[in-house]
N, C-alpha and C positions, 0 to 999 in steps of 0.2 A: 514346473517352471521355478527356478529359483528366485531367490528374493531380487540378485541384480540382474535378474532377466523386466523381472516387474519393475522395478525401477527407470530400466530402459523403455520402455514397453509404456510406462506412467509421461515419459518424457516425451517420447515421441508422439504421444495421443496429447499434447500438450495441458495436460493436465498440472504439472509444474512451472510450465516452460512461462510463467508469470514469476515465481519464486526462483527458479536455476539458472542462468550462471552469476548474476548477482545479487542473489538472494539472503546470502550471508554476512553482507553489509547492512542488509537490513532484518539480521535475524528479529523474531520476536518469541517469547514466552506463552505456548499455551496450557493454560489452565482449564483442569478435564477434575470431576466429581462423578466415579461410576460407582455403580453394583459388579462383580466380584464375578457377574457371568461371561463380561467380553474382556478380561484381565488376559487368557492366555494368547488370542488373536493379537490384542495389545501389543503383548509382549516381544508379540512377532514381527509384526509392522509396523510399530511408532519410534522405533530405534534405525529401522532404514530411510523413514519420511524424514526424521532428525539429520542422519547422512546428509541425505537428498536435499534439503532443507537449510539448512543451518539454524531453524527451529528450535527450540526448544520443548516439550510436552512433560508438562510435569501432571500425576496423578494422582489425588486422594482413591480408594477402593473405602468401602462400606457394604455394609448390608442392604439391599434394597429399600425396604421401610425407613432404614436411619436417612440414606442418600435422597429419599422423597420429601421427607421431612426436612431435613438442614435445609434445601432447598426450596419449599413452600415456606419454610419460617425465614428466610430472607439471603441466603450464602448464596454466594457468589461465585461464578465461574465463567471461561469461555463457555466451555464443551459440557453436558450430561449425558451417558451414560446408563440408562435403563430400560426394563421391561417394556414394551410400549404400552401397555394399559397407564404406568406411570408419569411416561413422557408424555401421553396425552393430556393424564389431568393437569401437568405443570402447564401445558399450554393452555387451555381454560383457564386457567388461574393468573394468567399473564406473565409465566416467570419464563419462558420460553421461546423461541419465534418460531412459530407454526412452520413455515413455509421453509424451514430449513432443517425440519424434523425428514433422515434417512432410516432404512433398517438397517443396521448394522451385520447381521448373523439371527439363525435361527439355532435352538439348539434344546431335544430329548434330555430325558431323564435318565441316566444311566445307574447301573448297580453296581456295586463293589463287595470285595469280603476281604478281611486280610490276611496278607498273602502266604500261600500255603496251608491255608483249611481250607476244610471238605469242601467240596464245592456244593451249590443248591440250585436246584431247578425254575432255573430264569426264565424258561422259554414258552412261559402263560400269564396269566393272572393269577391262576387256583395255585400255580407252582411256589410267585411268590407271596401269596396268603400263605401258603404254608410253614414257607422258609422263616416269615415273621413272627408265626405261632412256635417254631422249633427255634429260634434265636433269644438267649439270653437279655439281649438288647439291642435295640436299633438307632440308628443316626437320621435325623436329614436337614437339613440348613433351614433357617427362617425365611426364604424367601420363595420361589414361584416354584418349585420342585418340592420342596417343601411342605407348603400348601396343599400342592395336588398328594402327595402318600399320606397325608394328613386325611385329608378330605375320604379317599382310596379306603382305608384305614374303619373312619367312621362309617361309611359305607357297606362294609365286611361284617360290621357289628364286634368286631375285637379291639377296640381300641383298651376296655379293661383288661387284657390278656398279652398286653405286651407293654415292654420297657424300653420308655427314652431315653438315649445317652445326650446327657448335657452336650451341646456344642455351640460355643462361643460365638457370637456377631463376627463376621471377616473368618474364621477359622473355617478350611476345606472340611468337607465332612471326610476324606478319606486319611486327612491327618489323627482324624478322631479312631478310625477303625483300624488303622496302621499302628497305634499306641495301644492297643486289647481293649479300648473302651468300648467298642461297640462292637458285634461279629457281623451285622450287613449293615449299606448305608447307603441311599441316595443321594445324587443331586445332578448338577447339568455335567454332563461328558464332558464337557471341554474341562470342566477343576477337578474331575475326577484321575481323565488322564494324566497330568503331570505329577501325582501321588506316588512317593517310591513307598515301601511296603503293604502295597493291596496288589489285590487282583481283582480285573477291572473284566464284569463277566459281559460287559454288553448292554444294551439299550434295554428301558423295559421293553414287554412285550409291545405288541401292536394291539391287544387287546385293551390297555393299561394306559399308552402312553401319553402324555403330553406336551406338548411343544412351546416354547415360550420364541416371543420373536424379540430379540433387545434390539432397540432403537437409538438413537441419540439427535440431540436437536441442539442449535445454540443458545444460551441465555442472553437475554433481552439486555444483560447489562455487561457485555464482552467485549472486551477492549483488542483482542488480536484476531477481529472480527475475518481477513482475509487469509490470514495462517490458519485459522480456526476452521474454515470454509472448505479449503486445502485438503487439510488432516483429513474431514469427512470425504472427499473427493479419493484421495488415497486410499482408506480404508474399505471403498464401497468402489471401488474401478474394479473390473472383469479382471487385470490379470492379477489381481489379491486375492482369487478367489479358490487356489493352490493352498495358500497357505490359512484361509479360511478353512478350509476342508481338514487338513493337518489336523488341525487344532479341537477337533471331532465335533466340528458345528457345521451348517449351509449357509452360504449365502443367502441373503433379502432375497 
């Protein structure tokens, strides 16, 4: 289904039909503070809700830890944007509202190398021990993917036997290994796939993998409180869930 099928499809389950046909006299601004893992879904669908809409969605992206922190230290937003272990604790915490907390997408671990070397044997665990022991250097982001090849890593007992490539807060890891800094790299498929100079070998194994579910909830102090409401409606409707796929994540 394409996007103005789901738009149609959004309207006629009256899911807009509050915001559309004069909704654009009463546009309003929302303000979204995510992690870096639902940027490509985003990308996809918060520019047609805009159409659809007369909306506005503006986005800071961040690293996961930073976007938890700005926000338990007191910043401000409609919309958040993260892992749900994280949107959890902002809800304990009071900086969220529980009962407006969706899953957004789930989304694996995928590998890369870049494009046009050897390739390496993805399709275990032992295969990629190996490929980490025979790489030069390896990538993976500070956050939930990260983590876990970390963890993976210490596990194997090789953690002295291999080399980090530095990668920046916000920076895709496959930007890293596209540039010769690194020869393989992790992180979530969905920022792996839109990386032009890698080759993008697949999920880890099933032996390996893990799955992170990002979530989003509203903050307790959001002023485009029914826009906001919306947006999350939008992004989490059955027929978004085409272009969720696209974007190499699943649906909640």
């Amino acid at each position: 289904m394409n996007m103005r099928a789901v738009i149609a499809a959004l309207a006629a389950l009256g899911a807009l039909s509050a915001l559309v046909p004069a909704s654009h006299a009463n546009a309003a601004e929302i303000r979204v503070i995510g992690s870096p893992g639902v940027r490509e879904i985003s990308s996809r669908l918060v520019p047609e809700f805009e159409k659809a809409t007369g909306h506005k969605v503006s986005i800071i992206w961040d690293g996961v830890n930073n976007v938890a922190k700005r926000v338990s230290a007191g910043e401000t937003a409609d919309l958040v944007f993260l892992p749900a272990p994280e949107i959890g604790a902002l809800i304990k915490e009071g900086k969220l509202v529980g009962e407006s907390r969706v899953v957004l997408a789930t989304s694996g671990v995928g590998v890369a190398i870049r494009a046009g070397a050897p390739k390496i044997d993805a399709s275990s665990g032992d295969g990629i021990r190996k490929a980490l022991l025979a790489a030069k250097t390896i990538a993976y982001s500070a956050g939930p993917s990260g983590a876990h090849m970390a963890a993976l890593i210490q596990k194997w007992g090789i953690a002295d036997k291999v080399k980090l490539a530095a990668v920046p807060t916000g920076m895709p890891v496959g930007e890293v290994i596209a540039r010769g800094d690194a020869d393989i790299g992790f992180q979530q498929i969905s920022e792996l796939l839109p990386v032009k100079g890698i080759d993008y070998l697949g999920p880890l194994p099933a032996d390996i993998q893990e799955v992170t579910v990002f979530a989003a909830a509203l903050h307790k102090a959001a002023g485009s409180t029914d826009a906001a409401r919306a947006l999350l409606r939008f992004m989490t409707a059955p027929e978004a869930v085409p272009v969720i796929r696209k974007a190499g994540m699943e649906p909640g």
